[in-house]
PyMOL commands that place a pseudoatom at each C-alpha (Angstrom):
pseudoatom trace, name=CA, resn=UNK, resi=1, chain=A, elem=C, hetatm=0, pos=[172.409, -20.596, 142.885]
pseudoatom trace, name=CA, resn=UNK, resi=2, chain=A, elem=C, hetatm=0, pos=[173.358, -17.399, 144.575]
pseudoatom trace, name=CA, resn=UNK, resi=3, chain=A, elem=C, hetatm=0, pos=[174.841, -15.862, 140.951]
pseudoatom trace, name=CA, resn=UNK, resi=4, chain=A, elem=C, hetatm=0, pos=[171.539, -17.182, 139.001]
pseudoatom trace, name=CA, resn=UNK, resi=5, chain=A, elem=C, hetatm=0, pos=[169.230, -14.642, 138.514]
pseudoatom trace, name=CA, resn=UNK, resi=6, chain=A, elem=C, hetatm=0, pos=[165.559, -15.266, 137.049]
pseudoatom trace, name=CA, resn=UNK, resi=7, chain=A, elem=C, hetatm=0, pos=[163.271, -12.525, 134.372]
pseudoatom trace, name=CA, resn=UNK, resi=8, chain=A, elem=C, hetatm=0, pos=[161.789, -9.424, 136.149]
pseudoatom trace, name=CA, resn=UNK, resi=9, chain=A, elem=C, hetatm=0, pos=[158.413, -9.822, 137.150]
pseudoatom trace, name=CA, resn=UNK, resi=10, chain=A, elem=C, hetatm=0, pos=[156.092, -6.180, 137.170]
pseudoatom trace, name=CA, resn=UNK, resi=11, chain=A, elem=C, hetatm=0, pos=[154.066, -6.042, 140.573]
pseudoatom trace, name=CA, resn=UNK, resi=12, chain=A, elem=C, hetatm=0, pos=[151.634, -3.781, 142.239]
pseudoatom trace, name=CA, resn=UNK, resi=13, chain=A, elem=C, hetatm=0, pos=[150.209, -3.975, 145.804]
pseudoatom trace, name=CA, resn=UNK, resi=14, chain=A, elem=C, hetatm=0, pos=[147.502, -1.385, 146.724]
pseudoatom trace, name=CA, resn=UNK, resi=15, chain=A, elem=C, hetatm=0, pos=[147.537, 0.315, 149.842]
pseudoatom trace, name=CA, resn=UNK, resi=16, chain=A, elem=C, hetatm=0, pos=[144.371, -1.689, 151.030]
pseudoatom trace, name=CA, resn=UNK, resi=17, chain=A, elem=C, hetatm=0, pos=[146.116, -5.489, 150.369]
pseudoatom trace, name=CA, resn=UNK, resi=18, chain=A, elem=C, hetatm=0, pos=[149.349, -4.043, 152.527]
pseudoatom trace, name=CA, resn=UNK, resi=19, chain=A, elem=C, hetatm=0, pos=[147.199, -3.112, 155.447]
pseudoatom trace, name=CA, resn=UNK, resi=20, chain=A, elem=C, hetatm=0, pos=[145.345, -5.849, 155.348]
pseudoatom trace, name=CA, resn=UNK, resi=21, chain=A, elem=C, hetatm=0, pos=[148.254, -8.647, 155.200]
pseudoatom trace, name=CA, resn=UNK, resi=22, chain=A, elem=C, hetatm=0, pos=[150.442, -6.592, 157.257]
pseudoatom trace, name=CA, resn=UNK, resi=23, chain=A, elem=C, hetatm=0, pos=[147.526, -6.583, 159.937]
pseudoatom trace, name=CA, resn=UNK, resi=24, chain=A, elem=C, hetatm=0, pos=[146.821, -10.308, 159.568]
pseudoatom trace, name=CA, resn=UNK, resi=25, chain=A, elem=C, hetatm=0, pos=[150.804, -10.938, 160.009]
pseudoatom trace, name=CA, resn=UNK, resi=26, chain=A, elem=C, hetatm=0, pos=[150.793, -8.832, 162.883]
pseudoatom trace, name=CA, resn=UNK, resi=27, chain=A, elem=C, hetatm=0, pos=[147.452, -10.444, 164.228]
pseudoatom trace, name=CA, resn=UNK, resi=28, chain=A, elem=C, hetatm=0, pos=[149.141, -14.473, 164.089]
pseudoatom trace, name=CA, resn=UNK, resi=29, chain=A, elem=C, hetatm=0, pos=[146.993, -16.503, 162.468]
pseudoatom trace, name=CA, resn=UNK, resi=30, chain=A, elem=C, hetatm=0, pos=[148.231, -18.171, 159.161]
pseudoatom trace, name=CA, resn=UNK, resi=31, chain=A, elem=C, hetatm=0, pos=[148.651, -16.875, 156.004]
pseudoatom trace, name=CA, resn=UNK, resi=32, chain=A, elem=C, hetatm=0, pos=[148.152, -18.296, 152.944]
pseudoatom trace, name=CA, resn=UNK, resi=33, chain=A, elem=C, hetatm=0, pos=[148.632, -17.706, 149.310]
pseudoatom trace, name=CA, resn=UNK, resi=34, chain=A, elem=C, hetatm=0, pos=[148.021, -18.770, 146.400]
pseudoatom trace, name=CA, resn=UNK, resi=35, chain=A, elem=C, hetatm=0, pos=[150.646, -19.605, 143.586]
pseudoatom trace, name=CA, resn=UNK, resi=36, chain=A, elem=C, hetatm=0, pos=[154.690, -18.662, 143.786]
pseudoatom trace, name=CA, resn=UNK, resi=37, chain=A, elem=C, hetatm=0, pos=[154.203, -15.854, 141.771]
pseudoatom trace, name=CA, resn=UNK, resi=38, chain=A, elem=C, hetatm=0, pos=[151.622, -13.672, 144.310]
pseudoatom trace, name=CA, resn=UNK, resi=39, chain=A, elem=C, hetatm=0, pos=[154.467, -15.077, 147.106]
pseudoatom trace, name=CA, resn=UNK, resi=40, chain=A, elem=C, hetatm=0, pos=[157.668, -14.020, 145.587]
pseudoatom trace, name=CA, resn=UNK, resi=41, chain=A, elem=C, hetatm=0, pos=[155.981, -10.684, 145.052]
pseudoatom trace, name=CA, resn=UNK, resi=42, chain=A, elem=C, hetatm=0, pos=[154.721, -10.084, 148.677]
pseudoatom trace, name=CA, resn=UNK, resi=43, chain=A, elem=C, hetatm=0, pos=[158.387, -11.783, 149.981]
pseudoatom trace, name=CA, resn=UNK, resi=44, chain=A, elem=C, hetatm=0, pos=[160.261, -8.867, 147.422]
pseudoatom trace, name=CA, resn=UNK, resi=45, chain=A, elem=C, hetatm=0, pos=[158.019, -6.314, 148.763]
pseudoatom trace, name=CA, resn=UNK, resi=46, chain=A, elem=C, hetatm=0, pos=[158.842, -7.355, 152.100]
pseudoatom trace, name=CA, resn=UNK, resi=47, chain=A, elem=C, hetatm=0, pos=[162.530, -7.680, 151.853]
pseudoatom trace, name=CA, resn=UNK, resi=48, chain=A, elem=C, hetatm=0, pos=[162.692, -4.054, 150.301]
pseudoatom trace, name=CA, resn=UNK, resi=49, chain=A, elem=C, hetatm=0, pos=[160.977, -2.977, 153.630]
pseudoatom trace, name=CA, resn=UNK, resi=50, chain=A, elem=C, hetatm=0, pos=[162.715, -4.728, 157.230]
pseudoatom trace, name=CA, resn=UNK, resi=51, chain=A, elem=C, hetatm=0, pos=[159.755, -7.663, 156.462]
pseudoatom trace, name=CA, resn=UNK, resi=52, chain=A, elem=C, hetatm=0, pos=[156.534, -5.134, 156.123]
pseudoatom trace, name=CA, resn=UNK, resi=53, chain=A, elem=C, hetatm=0, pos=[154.416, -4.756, 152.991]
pseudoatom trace, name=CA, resn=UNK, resi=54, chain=A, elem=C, hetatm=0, pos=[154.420, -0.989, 151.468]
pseudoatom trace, name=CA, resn=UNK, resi=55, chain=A, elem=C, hetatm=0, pos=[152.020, 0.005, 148.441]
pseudoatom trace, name=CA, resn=UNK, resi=56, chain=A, elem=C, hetatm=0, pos=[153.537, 0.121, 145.523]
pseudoatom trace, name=CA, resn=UNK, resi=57, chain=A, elem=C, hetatm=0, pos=[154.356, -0.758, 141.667]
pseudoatom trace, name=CA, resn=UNK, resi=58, chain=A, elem=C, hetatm=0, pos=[157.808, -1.925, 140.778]
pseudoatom trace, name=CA, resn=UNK, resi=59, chain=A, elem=C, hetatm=0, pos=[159.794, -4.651, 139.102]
pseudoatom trace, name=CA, resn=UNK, resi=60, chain=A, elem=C, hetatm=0, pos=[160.330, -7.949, 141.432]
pseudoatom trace, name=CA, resn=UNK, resi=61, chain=A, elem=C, hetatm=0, pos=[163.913, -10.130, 140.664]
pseudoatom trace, name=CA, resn=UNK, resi=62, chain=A, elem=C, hetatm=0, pos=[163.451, -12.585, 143.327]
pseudoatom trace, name=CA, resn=UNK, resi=63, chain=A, elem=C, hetatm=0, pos=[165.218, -15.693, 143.615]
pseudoatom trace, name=CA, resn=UNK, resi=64, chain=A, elem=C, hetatm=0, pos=[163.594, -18.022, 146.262]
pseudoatom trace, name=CA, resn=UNK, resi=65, chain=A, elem=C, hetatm=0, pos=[165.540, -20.976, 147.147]
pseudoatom trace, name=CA, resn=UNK, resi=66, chain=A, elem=C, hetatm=0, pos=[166.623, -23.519, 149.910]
pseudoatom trace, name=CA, resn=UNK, resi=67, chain=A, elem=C, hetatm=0, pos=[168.073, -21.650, 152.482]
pseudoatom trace, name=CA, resn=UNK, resi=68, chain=A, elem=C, hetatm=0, pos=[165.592, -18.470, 152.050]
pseudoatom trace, name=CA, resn=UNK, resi=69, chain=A, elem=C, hetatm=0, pos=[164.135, -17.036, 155.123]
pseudoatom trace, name=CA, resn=UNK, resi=70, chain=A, elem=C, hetatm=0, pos=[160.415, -16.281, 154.650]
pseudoatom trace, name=CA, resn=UNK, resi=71, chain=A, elem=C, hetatm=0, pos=[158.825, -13.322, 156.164]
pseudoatom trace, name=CA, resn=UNK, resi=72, chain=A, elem=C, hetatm=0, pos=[155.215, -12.777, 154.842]
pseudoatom trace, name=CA, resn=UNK, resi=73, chain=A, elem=C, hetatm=0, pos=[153.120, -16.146, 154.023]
pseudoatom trace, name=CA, resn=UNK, resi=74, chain=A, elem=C, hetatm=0, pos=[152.870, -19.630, 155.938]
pseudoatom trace, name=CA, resn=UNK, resi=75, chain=A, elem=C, hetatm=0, pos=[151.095, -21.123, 153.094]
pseudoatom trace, name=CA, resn=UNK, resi=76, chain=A, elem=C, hetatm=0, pos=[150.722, -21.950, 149.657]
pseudoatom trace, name=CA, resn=UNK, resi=77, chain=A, elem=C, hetatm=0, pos=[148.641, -23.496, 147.219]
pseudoatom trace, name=CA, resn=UNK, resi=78, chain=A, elem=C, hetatm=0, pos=[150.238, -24.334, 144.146]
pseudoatom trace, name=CA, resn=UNK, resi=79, chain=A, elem=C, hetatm=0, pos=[150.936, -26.187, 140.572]
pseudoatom trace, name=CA, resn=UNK, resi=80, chain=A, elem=C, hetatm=0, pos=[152.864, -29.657, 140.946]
pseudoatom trace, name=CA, resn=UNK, resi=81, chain=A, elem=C, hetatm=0, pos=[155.983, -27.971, 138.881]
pseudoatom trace, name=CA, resn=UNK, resi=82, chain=A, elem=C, hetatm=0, pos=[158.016, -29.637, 136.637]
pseudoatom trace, name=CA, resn=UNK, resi=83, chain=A, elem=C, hetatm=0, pos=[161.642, -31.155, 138.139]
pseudoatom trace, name=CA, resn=UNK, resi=84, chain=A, elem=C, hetatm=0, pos=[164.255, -29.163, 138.016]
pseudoatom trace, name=CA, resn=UNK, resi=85, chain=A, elem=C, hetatm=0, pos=[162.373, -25.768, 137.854]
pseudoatom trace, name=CA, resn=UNK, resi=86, chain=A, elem=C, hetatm=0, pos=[162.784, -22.585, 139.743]
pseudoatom trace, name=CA, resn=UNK, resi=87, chain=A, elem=C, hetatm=0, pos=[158.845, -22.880, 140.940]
pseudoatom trace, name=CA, resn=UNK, resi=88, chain=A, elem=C, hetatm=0, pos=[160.282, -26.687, 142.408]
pseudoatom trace, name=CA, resn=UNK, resi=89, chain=A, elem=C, hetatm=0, pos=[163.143, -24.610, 144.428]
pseudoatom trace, name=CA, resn=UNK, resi=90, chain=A, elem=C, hetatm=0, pos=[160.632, -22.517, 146.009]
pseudoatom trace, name=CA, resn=UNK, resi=91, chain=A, elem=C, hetatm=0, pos=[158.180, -25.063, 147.277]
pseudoatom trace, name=CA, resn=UNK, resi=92, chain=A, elem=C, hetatm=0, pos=[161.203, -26.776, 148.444]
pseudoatom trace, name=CA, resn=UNK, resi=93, chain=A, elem=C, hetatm=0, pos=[162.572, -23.906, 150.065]
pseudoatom trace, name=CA, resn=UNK, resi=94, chain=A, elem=C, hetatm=0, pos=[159.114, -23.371, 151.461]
pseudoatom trace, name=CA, resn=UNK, resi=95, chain=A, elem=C, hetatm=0, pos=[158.340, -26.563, 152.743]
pseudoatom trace, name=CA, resn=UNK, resi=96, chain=A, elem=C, hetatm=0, pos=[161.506, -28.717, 152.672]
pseudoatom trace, name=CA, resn=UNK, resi=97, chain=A, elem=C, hetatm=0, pos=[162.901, -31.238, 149.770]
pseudoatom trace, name=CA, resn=UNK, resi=98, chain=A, elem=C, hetatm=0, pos=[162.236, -33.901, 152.800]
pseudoatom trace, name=CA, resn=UNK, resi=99, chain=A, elem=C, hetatm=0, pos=[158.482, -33.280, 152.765]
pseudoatom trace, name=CA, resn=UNK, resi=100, chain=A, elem=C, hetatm=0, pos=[157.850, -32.131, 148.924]
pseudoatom trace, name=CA, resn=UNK, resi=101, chain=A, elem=C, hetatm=0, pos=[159.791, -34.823, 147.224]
pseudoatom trace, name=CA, resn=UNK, resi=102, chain=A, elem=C, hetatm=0, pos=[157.782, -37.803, 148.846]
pseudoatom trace, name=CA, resn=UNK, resi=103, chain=A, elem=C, hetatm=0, pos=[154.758, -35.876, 148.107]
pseudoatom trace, name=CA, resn=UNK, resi=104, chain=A, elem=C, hetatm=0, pos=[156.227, -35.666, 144.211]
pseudoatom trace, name=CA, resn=UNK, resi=105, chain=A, elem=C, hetatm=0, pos=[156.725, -39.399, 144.221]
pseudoatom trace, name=CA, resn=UNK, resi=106, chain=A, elem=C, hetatm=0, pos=[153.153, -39.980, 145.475]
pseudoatom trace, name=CA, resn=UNK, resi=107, chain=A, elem=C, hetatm=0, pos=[151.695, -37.702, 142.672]
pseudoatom trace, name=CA, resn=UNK, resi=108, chain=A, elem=C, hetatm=0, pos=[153.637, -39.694, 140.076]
pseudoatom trace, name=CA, resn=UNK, resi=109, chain=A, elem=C, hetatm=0, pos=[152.751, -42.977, 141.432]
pseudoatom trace, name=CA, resn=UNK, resi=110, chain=A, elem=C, hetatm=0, pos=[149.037, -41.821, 140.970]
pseudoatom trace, name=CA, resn=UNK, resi=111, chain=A, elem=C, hetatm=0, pos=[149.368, -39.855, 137.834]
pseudoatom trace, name=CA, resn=UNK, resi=112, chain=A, elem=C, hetatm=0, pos=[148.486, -36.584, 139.108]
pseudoatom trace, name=CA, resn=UNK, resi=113, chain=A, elem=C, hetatm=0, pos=[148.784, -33.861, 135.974]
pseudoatom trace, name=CA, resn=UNK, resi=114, chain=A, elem=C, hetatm=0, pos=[151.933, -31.539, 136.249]
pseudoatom trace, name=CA, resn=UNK, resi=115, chain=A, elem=C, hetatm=0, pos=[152.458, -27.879, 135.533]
pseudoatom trace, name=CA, resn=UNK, resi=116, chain=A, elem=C, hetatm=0, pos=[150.270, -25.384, 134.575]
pseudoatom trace, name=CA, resn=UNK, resi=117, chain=A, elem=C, hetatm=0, pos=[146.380, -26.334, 134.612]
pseudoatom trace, name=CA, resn=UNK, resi=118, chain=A, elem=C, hetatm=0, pos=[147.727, -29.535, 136.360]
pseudoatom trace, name=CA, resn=UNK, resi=119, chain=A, elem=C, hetatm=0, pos=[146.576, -30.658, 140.301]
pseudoatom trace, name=CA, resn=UNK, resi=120, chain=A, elem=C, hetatm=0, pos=[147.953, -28.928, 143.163]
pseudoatom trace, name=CA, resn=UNK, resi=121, chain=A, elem=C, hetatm=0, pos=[149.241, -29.094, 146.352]
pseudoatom trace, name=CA, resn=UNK, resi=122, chain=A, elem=C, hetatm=0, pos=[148.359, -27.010, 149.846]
pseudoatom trace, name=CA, resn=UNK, resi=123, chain=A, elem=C, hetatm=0, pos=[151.855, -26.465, 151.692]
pseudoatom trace, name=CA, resn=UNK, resi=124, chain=A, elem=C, hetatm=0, pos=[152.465, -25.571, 155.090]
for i in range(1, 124): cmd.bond("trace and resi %d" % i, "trace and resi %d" % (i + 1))
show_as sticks, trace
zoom trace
């Protein structure tokens, strides 16, 4: 996993969403996002900087998997993504194959809708 390496992704954060996550962080209370994509920009951003958010515009080549350390968000509402995908890796890395996969098996067992436009999940 370490030698994989996913598309470029173009990002901007304004000077006002930096302050304002980079007070909340500092402040305690959770944070939440939503969808991998806004995360693995704001967890880039942060890993260009010692862990703070900086305004700017750039190109983000994250890779977020088991074993990442976050530093920005404590949680996420996303897709139900498709086995064996990058987006799966995250929200495992997030949240921990012991907790998603059961929750996986429970939205099969019920027929919950996959993927893009499918349900979602809140993680924490």
């Amino acid at each position: 996993m370490e030698e994989n390496r996913l598309h470029t992704e173009r990002y901007e954060v304004s000077a006002e969403a930096a302050e304002k996550i980079n007070r909340a962080k500092a402040a305690g209370p959770p944070r939440g996002c939503c969808g991998n994509n806004d995360r693995a920009t704001l967890e880039f951003v942060a890993s260009q900087s010692a862990g703070k958010l900086k305004a700017g515009a750039g190109e983000a080549d994250i890779f977020i998997y088991p074993g990442f350390r976050f530093q920005v968000i404590d949680a996420l509402l996303t897709n139900f993504h498709l086995p064996e995908s990058t987006l799966l890796m995250l929200v495992c890395a997030f949240a921990g194959r012991e907790k998603v996969l059961p929750a996986y098996e429970h939205a099969i067992g019920e027929g919950y809708r996959f993927f893009s436009y499918g349900d979602c999940m809140f993680v924490e």
